[in-house]
C-alpha positions in Angstrom: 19.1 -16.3 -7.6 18.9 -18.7 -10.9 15.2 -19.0 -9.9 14.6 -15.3 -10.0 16.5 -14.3 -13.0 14.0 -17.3 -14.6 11.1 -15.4 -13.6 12.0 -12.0 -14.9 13.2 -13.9 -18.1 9.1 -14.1 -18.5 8.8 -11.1 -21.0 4.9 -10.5 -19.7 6.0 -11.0 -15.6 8.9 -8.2 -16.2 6.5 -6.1 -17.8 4.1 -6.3 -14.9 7.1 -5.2 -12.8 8.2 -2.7 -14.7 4.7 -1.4 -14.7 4.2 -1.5 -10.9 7.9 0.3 -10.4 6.8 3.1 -12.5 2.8 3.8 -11.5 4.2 3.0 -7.9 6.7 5.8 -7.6 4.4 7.7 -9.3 1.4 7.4 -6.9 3.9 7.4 -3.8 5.9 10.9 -4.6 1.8 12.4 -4.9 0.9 11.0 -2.0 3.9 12.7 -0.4 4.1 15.4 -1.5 0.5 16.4 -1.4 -0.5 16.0 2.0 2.9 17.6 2.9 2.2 20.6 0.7 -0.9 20.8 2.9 0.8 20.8 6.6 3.2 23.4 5.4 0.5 25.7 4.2 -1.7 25.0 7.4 0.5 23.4 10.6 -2.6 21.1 11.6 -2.1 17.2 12.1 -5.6 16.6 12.2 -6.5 18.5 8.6 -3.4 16.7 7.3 -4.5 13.4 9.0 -8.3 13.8 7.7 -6.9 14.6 4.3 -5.1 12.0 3.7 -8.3 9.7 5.1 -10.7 11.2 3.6 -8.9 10.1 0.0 -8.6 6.7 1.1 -12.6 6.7 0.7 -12.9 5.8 -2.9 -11.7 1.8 -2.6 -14.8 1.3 -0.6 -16.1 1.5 -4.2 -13.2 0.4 -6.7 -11.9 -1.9 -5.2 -14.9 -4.4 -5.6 -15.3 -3.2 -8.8 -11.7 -3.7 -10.2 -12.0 -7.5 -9.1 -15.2 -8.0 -11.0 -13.4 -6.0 -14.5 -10.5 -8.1 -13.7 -12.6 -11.4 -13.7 -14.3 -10.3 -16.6 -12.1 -8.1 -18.8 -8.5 -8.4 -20.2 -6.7 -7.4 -17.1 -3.6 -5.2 -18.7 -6.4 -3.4 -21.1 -7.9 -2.3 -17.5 -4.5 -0.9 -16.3 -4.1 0.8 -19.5 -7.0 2.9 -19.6 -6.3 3.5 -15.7 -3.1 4.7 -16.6 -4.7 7.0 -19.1 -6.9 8.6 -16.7 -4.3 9.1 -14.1 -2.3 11.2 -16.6 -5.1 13.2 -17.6 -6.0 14.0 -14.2 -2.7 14.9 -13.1 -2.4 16.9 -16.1 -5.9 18.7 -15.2 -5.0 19.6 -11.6 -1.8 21.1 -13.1 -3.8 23.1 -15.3 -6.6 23.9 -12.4 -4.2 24.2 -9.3 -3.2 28.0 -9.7 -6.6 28.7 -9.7 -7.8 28.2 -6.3 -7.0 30.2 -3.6 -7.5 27.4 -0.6 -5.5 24.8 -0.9 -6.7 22.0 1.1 -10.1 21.3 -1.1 -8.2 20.8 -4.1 -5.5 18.6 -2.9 -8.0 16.6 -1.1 -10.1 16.3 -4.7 -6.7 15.5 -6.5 -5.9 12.8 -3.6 -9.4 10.7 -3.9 -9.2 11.0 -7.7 -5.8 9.6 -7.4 -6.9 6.7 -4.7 -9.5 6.0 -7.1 -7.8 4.8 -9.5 -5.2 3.2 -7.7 -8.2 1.2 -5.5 -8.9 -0.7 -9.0 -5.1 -0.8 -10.4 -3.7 -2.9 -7.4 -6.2 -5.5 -7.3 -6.3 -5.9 -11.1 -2.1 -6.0 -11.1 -1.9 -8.7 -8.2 -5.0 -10.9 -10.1 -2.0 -11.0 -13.2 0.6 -12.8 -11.1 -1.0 -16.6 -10.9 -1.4 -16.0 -14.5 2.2 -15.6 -15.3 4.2 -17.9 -13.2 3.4 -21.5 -11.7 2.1 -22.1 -8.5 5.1 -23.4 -7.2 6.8 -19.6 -7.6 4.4 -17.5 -6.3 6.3 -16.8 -3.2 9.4 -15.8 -5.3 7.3 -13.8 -7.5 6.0 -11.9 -5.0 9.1 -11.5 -3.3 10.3 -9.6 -6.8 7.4 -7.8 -6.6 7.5 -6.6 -3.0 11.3 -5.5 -3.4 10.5 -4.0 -6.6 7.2 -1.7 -4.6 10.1 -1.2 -1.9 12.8 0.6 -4.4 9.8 2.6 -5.5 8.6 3.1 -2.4 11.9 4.3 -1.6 12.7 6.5 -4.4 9.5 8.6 -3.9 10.1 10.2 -0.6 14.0 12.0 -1.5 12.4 13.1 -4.8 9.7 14.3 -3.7 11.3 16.3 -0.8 13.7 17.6 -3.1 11.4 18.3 -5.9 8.9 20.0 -3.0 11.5 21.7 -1.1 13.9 23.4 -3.8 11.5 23.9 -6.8 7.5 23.4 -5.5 4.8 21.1 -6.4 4.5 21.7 -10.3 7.6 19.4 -10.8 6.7 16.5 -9.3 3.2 17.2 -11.2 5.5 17.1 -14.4 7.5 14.3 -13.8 4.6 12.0 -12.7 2.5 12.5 -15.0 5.5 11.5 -17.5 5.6 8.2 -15.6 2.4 7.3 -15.9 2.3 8.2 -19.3 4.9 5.6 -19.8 3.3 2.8 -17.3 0.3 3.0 -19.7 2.2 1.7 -22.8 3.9 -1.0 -21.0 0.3 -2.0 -19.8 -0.5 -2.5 -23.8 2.5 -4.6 -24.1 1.7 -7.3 -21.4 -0.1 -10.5 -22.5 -2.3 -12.2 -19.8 -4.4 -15.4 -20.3 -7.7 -14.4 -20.5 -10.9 -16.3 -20.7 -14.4 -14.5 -21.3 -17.1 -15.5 -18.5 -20.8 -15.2 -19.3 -22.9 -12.1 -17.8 -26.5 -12.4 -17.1 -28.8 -9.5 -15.9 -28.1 -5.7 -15.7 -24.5 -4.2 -14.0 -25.8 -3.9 -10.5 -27.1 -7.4 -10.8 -23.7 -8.5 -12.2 -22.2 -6.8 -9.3 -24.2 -8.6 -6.8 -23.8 -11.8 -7.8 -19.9 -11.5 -8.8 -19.2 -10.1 -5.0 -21.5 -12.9 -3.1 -19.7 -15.3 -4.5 -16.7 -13.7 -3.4 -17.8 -13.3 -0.3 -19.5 -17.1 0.0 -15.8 -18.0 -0.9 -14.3 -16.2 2.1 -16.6 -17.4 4.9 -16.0 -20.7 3.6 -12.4 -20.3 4.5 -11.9 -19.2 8.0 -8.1 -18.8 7.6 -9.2 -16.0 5.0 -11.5 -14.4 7.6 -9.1 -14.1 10.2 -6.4 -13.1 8.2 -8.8 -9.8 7.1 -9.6 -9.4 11.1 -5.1 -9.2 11.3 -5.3 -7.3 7.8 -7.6 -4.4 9.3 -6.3 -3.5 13.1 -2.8 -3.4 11.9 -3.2 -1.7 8.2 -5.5 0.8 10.7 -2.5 1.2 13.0 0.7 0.6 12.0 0.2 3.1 9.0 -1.2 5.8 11.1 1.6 6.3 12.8 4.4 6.4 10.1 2.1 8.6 7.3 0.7 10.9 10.3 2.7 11.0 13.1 5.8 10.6 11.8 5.8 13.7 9.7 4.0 15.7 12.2 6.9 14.5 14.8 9.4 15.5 12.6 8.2 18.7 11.5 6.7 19.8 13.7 8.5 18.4 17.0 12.4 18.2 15.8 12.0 21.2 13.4 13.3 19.5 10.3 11.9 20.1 6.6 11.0 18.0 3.7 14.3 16.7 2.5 15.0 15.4 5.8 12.0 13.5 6.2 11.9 12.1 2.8 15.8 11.1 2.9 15.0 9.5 6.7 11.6 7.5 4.4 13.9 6.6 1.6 16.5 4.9 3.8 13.9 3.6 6.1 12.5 1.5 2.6 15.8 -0.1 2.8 14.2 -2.1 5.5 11.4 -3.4 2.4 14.4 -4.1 0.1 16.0 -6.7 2.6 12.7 -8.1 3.2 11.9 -8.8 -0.4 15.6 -10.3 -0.3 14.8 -12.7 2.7 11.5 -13.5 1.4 12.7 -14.5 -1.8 15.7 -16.8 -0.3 13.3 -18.8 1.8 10.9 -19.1 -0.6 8.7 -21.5 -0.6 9.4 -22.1 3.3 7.6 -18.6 4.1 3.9 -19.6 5.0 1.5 -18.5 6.9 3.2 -19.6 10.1 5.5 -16.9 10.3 2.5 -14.0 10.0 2.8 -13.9 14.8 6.0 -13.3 14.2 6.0 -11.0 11.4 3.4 -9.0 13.3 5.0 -8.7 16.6 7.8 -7.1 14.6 4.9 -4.7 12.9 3.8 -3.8 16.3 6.6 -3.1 18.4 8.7 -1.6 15.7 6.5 1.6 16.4 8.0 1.9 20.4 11.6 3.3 19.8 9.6 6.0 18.2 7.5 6.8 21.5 10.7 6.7 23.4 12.4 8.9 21.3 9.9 11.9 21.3 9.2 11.1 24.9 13.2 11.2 26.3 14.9 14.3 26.2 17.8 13.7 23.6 18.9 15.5 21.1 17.0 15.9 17.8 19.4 14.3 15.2 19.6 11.1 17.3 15.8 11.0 17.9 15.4 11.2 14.3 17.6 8.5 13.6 15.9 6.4 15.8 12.5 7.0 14.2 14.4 6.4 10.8 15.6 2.7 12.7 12.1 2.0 13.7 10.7 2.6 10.0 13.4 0.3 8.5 12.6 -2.6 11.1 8.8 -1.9 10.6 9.6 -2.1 6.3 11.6 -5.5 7.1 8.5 -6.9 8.9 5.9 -5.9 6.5 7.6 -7.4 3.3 7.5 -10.6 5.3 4.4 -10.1 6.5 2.6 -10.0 3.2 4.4 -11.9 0.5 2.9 -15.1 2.4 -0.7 -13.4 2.9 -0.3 -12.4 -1.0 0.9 -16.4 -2.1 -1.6 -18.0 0.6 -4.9 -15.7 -1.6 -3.4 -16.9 -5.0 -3.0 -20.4 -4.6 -6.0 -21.1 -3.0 -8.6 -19.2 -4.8 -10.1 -20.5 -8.3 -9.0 -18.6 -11.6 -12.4 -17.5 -12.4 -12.6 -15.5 -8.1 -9.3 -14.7 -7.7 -10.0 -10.9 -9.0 -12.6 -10.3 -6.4 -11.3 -12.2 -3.6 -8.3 -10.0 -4.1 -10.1 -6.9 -4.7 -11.4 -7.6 -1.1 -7.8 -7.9 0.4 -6.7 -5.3 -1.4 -9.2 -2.7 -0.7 -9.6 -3.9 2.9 -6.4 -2.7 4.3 -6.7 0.8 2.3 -10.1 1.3 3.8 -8.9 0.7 7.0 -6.0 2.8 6.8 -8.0 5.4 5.4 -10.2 5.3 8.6 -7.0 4.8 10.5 -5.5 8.4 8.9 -8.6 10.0 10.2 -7.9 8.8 13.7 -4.6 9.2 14.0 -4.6 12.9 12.9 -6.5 13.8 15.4 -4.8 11.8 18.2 -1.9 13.8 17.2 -3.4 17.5 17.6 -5.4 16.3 20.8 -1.9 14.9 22.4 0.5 17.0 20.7 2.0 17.2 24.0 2.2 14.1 24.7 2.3 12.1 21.6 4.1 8.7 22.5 1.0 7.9 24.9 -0.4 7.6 21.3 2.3 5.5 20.1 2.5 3.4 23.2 -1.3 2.5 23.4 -1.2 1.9 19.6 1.8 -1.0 20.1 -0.4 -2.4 22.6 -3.6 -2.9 21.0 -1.4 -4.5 17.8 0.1 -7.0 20.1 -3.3 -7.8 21.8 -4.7 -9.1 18.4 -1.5 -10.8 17.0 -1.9 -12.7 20.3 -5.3 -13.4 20.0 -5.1 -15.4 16.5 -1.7 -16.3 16.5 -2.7 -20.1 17.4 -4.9 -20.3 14.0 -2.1 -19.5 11.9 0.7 -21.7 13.8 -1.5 -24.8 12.5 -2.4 -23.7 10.2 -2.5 -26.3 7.0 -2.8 -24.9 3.1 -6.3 -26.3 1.8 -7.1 -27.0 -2.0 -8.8 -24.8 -4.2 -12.4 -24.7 -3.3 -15.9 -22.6 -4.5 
């Protein structure tokens, strides 16, 4: 405890969480409410689940990018102006929204604009943390920062059912663009080390070279590899099934509305919270040997859920259950990536650790984007029978966790290398 009050005593490191807390909550009650907006005004998994894939899209692009810019550039001065443009455009779409008669185009525009942005702010935000505290407190850092994404995480969904449910979207438009708003001057206030690198050639040639050597890194380090293999199948998996199916299951298949799906999310983030809370008591201790483990937990938390659309019992107890297997799967994935998170920045150089991160970070949105995709229409095709889904899902999670788990039981922590 004396540890992590130490850390948040750094003015620059509290800023930075502050930040995150804010543009987090922000991005998470859009991404909510949006999609959600959507399935009301149209009943179809699959156009809900292609949406929401579809917006995922743009890290492909900005990811890489925001690695380089945060190699490059003053990192808070690039979350600043990302800030800015995320108000404006949520300003615009509240300005262009009543305009349109079909809804799903415009949300969908709105949700890659959105993504967008994001795909370069994460990166660029988790390239600060090495910067602001030693090596030695990475792990509790990023404990404070997990919990921190968690509360966020788990404010959105009850205020954004609420907000969606009693008064429509052009609240939550409102309040969100506030937040933001205010992200963007605590950006200005945050002082990162920052040391200029020398640029030869055009942009695309700057591009190239930045991203080979972040990719020369990588296949250097076959821990690395393998942990984006693991980073892929379950960020393609495990998210399908809670940001798809779970909302069509409850909407659809236990007739409840928004308020009780966000409340059952918000309570389910709990789950995160006592992750960040374990995480940050071990410490140090959490490595990369606990990521089988960890994973298991990430792929079996999704049964109970099969089970409980699958048995014939009643709908407020199959609801809690699904709420249960959202909290265990929260636990798990707090524990699951504050080591990943540590492992990246203690063993990448200063002058890679944007673009090797920029890598991690877009790689699991890019696969959950293709992962939405699928699972939306898995859930029309077997809307019948939807825990087949579930069940075959579980399987293929604990298939790969299996098949690497021996790599990362010996695995040993290497020195920085180019």
């Amino acid at each position: 405890m004396k540890l992590t009050t130490k850390i948040l005593r750094n003015r620059n490191f509290s800023l930075l969480v502050a930040g995150k807390f804010m543009s987090i909550f922000a991005n998470q009650v859009l991404t909510f409410s949006l999609p959600l907006y959507l399935l009301y005004a149209t009943g179809s998994p699959a156009l809900f689940g292609s949406v929401l894939g579809l917006s995922f899209l743009p890290f492909i692009v900005t990811s890489p990018i925001a690695g380089i810019m945060a190699d490059r550039y003053q990192k808070q001065r690039i979350m600043f102006w990302l800030d800015v443009a995320v108000t404006a455009i949520v300003t615009v779409y509240m300005i262009i929204s009543g305009m349109f008669a079909t809804v799903a185009p415009i949300v969908l525009i709105k949700l890659i604009a959105l993504n967008a942005i994001q795909g370069m702010y994460t990166p660029t935000s988790q390239a600060c943390v090495p910067f602001l505290v030693p090596e030695g407190k990475l792990i509790r850092a990023n404990s404070i920062l997990e919990t921190v994404n968690t509360l966020s995480n788990m404010a959105a969904p009850p205020t954004a059912g609420i907000l969606l449910a009693g008064f429509g979207l052009f609240p939550i438009l409102v309040v969100c663009a506030i937040c933001f708003a205010i992200t963007a001057v605590m950006d200005l206030l945050i002082r990162v080390p920052y040391k200029k690198q020398q640029a030869s050639g055009n942009v695309m040639q700057i591009i190239t070279s930045d991203m080979a050597q972040a990719f020369r890194f990588v296949s250097k380090h076959p821990t690395l590899i393998k942990l984006a293999i693991l980073m892929f199948v379950l960020s393609a998996l495990i998210p399908g099934v809670f940001n798809v199916g779970v909302p069509v299951l409850v909407i659809q298949h236990l007739g409840m509305d928004a308020v009780h799906l966000g409340t059952g999310r918000a309570i389910a983030w709990v789950g995160g919270i006592l992750g960040g809370i374990i995480a940050g008591s071990l410490g140090e201790k959490l490595t990369l040997k606990s990521i089988p483990v960890t994973s298991i937990m990430l792929g079996f938390s999704i049964v109970p859920i099969g089970f409980a659309v699958w048995m014939d019992i009643p709908y407020f107890t199959a609801f809690a259950i699904i709420v249960a297997s959202d909290f265990v799967s929260g636990l798990a994935l707090i524990l699951w990536s504050i080591p990943i998170w540590a492992y990246i920045q203690t063993i990448v150089p200063p002058e890679l650790i944007g673009k090797v991160m920029s890598l991690f970070s877009g790689l699991p949105m890019i696969a959950m984007g293709l992962g939405l995709l699928l699972f939306g229409m898995l859930f029309e095709r077997f809307s019948f029978v939807p825990w087949h889904v579930i069940f075959v899902t579980s399987f293929i999670c604990c298939i790969t966790v299996l098949l690497l788990r021996k790599h990362f039981n010996t695995i040993q922590l290497v020195a920085n290398a180019t």
